[in-house]
C-alpha positions in Angstrom: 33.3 21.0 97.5 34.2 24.0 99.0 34.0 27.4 96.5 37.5 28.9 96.4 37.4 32.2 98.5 38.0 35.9 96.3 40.0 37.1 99.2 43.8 37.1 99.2 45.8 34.8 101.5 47.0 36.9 104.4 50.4 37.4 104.8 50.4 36.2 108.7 49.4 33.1 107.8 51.9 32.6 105.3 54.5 33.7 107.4 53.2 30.9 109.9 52.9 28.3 107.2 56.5 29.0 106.6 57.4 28.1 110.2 55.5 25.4 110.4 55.0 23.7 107.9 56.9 24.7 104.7 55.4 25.9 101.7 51.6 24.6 100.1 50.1 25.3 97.2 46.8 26.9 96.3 44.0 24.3 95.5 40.1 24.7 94.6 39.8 23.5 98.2 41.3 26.5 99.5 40.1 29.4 101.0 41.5 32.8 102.2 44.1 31.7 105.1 43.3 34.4 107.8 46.1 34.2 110.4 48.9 32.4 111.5 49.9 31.5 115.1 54.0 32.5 114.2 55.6 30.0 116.9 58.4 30.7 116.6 57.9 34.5 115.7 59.1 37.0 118.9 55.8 39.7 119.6 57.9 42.5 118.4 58.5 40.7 115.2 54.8 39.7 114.6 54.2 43.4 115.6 56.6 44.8 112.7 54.8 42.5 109.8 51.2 43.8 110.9 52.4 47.6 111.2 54.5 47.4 107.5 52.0 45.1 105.4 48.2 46.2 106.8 48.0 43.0 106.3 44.5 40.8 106.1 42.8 41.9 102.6 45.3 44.6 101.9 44.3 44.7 98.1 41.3 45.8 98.7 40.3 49.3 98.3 39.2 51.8 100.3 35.7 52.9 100.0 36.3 56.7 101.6 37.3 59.8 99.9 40.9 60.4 100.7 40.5 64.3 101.3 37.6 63.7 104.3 38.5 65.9 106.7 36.5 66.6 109.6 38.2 69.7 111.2 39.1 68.0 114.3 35.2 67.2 115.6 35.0 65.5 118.7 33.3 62.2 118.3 32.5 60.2 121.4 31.5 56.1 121.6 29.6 54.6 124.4 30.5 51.0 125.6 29.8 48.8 127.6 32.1 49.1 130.5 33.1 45.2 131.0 37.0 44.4 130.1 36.1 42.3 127.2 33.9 45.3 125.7 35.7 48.2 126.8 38.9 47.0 124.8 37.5 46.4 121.2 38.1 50.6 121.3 39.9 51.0 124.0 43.5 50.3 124.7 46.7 52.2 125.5 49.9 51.2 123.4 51.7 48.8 125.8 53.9 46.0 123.5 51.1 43.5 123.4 50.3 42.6 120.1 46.4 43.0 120.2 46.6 46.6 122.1 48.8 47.8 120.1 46.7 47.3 117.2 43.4 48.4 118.6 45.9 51.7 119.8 47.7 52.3 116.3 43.8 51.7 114.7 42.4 54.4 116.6 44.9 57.1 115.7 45.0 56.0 112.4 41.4 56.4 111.5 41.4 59.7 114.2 44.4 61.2 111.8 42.7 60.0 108.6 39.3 62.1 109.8 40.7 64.8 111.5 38.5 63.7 114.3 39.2 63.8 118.2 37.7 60.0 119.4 36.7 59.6 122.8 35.2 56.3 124.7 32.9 56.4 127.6 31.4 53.6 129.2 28.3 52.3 131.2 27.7 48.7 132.6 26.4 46.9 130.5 26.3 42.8 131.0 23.4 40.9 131.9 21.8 42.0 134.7 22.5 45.8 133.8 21.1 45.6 130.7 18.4 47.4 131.2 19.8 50.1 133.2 22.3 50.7 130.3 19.2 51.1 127.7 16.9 53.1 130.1 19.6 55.3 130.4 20.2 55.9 126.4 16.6 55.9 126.1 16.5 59.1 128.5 19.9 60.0 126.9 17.8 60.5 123.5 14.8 61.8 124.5 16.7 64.6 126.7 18.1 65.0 123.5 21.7 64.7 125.0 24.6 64.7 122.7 27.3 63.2 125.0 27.8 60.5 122.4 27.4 59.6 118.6 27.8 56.4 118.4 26.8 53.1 120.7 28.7 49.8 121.0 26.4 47.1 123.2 24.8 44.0 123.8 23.6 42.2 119.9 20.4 40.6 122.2 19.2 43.8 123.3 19.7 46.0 120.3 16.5 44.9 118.8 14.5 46.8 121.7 16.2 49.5 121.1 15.4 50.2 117.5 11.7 49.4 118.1 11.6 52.4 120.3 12.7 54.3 117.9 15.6 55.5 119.3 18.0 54.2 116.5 18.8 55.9 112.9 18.9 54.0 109.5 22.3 53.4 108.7 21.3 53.3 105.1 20.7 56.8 105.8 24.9 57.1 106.2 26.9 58.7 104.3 30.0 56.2 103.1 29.2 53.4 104.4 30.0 50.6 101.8 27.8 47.1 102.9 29.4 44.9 100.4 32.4 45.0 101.6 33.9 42.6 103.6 34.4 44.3 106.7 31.2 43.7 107.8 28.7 40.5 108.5 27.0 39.9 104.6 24.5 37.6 105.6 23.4 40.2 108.9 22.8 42.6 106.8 20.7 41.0 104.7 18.6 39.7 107.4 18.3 42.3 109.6 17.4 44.8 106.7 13.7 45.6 106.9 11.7 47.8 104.6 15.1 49.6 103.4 15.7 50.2 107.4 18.9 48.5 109.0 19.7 49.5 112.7 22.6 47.6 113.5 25.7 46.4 112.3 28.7 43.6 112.8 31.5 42.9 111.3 35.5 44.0 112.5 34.9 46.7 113.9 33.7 44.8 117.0 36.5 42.2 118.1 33.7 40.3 119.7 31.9 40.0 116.6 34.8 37.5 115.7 35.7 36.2 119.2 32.6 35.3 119.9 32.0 32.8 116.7 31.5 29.1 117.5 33.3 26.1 116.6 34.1 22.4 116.9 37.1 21.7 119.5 38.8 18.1 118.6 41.9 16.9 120.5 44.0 15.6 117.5 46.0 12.9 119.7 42.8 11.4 121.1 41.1 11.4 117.7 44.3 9.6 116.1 44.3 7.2 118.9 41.0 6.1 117.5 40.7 6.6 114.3 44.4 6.9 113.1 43.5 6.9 109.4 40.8 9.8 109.6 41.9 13.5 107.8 38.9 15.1 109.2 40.3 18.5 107.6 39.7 16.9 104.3 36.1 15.4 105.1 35.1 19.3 105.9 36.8 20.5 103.1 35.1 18.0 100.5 31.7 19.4 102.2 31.2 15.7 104.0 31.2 17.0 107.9 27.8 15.9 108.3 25.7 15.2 111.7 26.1 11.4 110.7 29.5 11.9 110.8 30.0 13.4 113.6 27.9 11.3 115.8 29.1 8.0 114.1 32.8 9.5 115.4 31.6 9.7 118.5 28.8 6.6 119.3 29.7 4.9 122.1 33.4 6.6 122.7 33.4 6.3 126.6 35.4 5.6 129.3 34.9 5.1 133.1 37.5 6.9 133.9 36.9 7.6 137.6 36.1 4.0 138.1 32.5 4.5 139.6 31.0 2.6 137.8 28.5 4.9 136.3 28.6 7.7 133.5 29.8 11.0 135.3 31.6 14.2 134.6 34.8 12.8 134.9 34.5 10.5 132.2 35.6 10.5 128.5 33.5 10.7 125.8 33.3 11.3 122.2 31.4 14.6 122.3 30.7 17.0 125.1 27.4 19.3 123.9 27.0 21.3 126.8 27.6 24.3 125.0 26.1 23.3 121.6 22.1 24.1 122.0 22.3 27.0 119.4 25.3 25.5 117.3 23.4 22.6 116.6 20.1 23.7 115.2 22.5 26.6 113.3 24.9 24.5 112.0 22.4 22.2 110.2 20.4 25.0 108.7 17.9 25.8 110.9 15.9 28.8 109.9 13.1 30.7 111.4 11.7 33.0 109.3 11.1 33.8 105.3 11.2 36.9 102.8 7.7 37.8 101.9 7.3 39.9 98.4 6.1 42.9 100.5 9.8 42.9 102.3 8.8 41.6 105.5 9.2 38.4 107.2 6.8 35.4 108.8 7.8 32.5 110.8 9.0 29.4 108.6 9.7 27.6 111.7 7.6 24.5 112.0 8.5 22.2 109.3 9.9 18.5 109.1 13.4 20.0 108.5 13.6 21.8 111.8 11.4 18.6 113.5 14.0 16.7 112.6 16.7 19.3 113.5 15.7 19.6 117.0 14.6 16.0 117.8 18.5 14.7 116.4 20.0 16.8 119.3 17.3 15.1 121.9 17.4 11.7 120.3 21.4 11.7 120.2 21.8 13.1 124.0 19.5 10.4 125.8 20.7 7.7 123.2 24.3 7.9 122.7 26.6 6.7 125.6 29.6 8.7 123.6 27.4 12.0 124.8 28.1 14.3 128.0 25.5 16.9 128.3 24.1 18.7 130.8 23.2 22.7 130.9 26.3 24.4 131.9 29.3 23.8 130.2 32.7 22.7 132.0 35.4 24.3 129.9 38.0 22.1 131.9 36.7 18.8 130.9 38.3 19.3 127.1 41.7 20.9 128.4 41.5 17.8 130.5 41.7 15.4 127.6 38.2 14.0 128.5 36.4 14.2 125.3 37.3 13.7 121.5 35.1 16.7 120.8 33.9 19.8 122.7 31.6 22.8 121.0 33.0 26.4 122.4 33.3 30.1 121.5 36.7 30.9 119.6 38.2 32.7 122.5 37.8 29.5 124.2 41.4 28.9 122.5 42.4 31.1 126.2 41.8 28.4 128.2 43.6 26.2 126.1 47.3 27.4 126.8 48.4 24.7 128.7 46.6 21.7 127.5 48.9 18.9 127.1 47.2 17.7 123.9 47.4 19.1 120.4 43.8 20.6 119.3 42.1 21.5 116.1 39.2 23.0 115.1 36.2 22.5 112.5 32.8 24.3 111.5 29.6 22.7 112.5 28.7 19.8 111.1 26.3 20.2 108.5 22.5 18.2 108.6 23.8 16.2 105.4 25.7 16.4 102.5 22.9 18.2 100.2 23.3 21.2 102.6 25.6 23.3 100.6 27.7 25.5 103.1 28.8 25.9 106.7 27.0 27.7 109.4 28.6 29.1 112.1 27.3 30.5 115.6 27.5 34.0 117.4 27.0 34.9 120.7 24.1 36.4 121.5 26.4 38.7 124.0 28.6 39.8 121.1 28.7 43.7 120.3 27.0 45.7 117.5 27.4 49.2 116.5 24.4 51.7 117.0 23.6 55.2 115.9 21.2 57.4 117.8 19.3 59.9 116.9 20.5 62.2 119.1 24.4 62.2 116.9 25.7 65.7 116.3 27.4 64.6 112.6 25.4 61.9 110.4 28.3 62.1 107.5 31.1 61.8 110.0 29.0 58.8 112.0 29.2 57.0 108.6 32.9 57.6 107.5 33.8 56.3 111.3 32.3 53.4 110.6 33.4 52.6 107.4 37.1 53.5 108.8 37.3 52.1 111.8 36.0 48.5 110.0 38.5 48.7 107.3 41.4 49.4 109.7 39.9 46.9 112.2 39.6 44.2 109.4 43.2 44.6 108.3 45.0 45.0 111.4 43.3 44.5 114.5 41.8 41.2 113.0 44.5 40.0 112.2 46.4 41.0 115.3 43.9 38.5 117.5 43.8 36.0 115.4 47.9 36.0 116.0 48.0 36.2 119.5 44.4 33.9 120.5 45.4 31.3 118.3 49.2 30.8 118.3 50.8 27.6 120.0 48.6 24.7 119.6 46.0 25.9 117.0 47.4 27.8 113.9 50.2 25.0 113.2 49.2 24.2 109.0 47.2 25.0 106.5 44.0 22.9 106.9 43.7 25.1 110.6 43.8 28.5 108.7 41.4 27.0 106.6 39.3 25.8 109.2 39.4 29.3 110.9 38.6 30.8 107.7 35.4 28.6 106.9 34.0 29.3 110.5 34.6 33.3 110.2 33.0 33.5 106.6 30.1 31.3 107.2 28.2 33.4 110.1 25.0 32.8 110.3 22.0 35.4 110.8 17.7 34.9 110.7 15.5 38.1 111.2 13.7 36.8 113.9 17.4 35.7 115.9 18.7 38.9 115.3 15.4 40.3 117.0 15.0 37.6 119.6 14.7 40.1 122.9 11.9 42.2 120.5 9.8 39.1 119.4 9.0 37.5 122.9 12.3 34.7 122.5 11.7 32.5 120.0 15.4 31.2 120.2 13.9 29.9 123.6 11.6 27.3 121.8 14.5 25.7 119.8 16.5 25.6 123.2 13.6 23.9 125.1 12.3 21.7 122.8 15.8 20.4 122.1 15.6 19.6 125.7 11.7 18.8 125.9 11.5 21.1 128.8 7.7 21.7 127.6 6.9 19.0 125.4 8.3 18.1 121.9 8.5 20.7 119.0 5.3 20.4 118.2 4.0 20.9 121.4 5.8 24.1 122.1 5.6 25.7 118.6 1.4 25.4 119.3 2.3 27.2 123.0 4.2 29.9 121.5 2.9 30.7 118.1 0.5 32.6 118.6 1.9 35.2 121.2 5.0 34.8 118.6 3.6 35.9 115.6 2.0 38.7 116.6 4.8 40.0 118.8 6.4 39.4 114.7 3.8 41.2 113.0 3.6 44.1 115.6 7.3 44.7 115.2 7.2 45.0 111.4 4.4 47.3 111.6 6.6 49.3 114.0 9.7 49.9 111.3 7.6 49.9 108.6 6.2 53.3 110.2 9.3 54.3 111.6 
């Protein structure tokens, strides 16, 4: 069973609930409802309730002084210069719902500082990512001050702060880490030795956009199995890999009549894009706390064995199974599977499918597991601090600022406009949206991948056997891999 959330139910997804589906009642299956789609709601409307209420945790309090006052201080953020990037800071004030918050956000936290905020950017997407952190590395050691604050790539940041080229945001001034603004279980396991170089949470949109989830097209699913509440298996903690693959065994379809299993079949589960949501969603972990503070590798065990051989087992076994290395986002809009694995801003793409959809958590390994896990992306944004800022105490009240605004509007302002439609229709989906964005999952040696020679790389290829079995390719890579480990944690035990 599912512990009841301590956060408040949101008002936008009350207001939905209203719309669509009259009123519910709080149960001890419940958790904090984040957001509602508001069908029938016009944008100006939806607009009004965000602006009035500061809506999404509104009770609870501000960690910051209310006389800070930073005598107008120019404070500049780098980005990366992508679209997607560029906009969690950027945005001019243009009637759409999501702008407009980002907008209103930024000159209510400028106003609330006395601060003048500027954004510059660099490009910054694979390919250029190591332009973008040669160039703050010369940035830092020319001593520059052109900006106080960094915004980029969560697989690259690691690099970074082994260079030394990164302050301790413990070090901040105002910065309150419990509250829920920010990625809990990240913070505990990226903190090293009292050192913590990077954070997530609201105050990067991407840091929510980016989370993974289970895709289900409801009219397929109640086609064949019309009896099934699969909201209710996941909220009595029974979504289990069992499940899941029992669901789907052996759901297929020739549908383009060639007599052979192709891509545009139906199945029961497409897993293209699940070879890190299924070794996270089942618990898979890499490292463990020693007393000293540090970390080593926990990685080899009969739990992850078993882990990583399910995924190959179930894709070379099961006919119900499309997999193959790149995913084809159209193949679920299409109505050609019961179940698809996808980032939530996937929900884009989803506009004009002709099928209602829902969505779940990962399934779990079994029932003794005792939570959720979700997912990020690996290409999701974190907030830096160089060395090289001009204002440590007005760094850390940003921070703190910009989260809290960006956790009870902006937040909330997405979730309105990326899910409405299809998704946010009742209260089991705000539920299921609120058990994917509390459950985010984190291991030290994930969160330091790009510093620690890859050893995400070894889950993906032994789920595929691209070198052998687990075993096989832990023996390869375990040596290189735990000294790159032990190197790195001499490096910030120093710093």
């Amino acid at each position: 069973m599912l512990k009841k959330s301590t956060i408040a139910v949101t008002l936008l997804c009350l207001l939905a609930l209203a719309v669509s589906c009259g009123e519910t009642q709080p149960t001890q299956k419940e958790t904090k409802a984040s957001d509602s789609s508001l069908v029938t709601t016009a944008d100006t409307e939806t607009e009004a309730v965000i602006e009035e209420k500061n809506v999404r945790g509104s009770d609870i309090a501000s960690a910051l002084p209310t006389d800070l006052d930073f005598g107008g201080a120019s404070l500049t953020l780098l980005s990366r210069s992508e679209d997607r990037y560029l906009h969690e800071f950027e945005a001019e004030e243009n009637g759409e719902v999501v702008n407009d918050a980002i907008f209103k956000r930024n000159r209510n936290v400028s106003e609330t500082l006395n601060i003048d905020f500027h954004v510059i950017s660099r490009d910054g997407q694979w390919g250029a990512h190591t332009d973008f952190m040669k160039s703050v590395s010369a940035d830092i050691m020319a001593d520059s001050k052109e900006y106080d604050i960094i915004s980029f790539y969560a697989y690259c940041n690691s690099v970074m702060a082994s260079e030394g080229l990164l302050m301790n945001l413990y070090d901040l001034k105002y910065i309150d880490f419990e509250k829920p603004w920010y990625h809990q279980m990240y913070i505990d396991s990226a903190t090293v030795y009292d050192k913590l170089y990077a954070i997530t949470g609201d105050i990067n949109l991407t840091s929510i956009s980016m989370l993974d989830a289970v895709y289900f097209n409801k009219n397929k699913l109640n086609e064949y199995y019309p009896d099934l509440n699969i909201y209710e298996m996941v909220l009595d903690g029974k979504w289990t890999m069992d499940v899941a693959l029992g669901l789907t065994k052996d759901v297929y379809t020739d549908i383009d009549g060639d007599g052979k299993e192709s891509e545009g079949d139906f199945y029961g589960f497409d897993i293209n894009g699940a070879l890190d949501l299924w070794p996270v969603g089942m618990g898979l972990r890499y490292t463990k706390r020693t007393e000293e503070g540090g970390y080593v590798y926990d990685f080899f065990n009969e739990r992850n064995t078993n882990i990583i051989d399910s995924f190959y087992d179930t894709y070379n076994s099961n006919t119900g199974i499309y997999f193959v290395d790149s995913f084809k986002e159209n193949r679920f809009v299409e109505g050609l599977s019961l179940f698809t694995t996808a980032g939530l801003q996937y929900t884009d793409k989803l506009r004009d499918m002709k099928d209602d959809y829902g969505i779940l958590p990962m399934f779990k390994y079994d029932e003794n597991q005792e939570r959720y896990y979700t997912s990020i992306s690996d290409n999701s944004s974190q907030i830096l601090v160089p060395t090289t800022c001009k204002d440590p105490d007005m760094i850390g009240a940003f921070i703190e600022c910009m989260s809290e605004v960006s956790y009870k509007t902006v937040t909330p302002a997405w979730y309105e406009t990326a899910m409405k439609g299809k998704y946010l229709r009742d209260n089991e989906s705000c539920q299921m949206f609120d058990i994917i964005t509390e459950s985010v999952w984190y291991d030290f040696a994930v969160i330091n991948t790009s510093a620690l020679g890859d050893p995400v790389f070894v889950t993906r290829g032994a789920e595929q056997r691209r070198e052998g079995n687990f075993a096989s390719y832990w023996k390869k890579k375990e040596k290189q891999l735990t000294k790159k480990l032990e190197q790195l944690l001499d490096i910030y035990q120093k710093h």
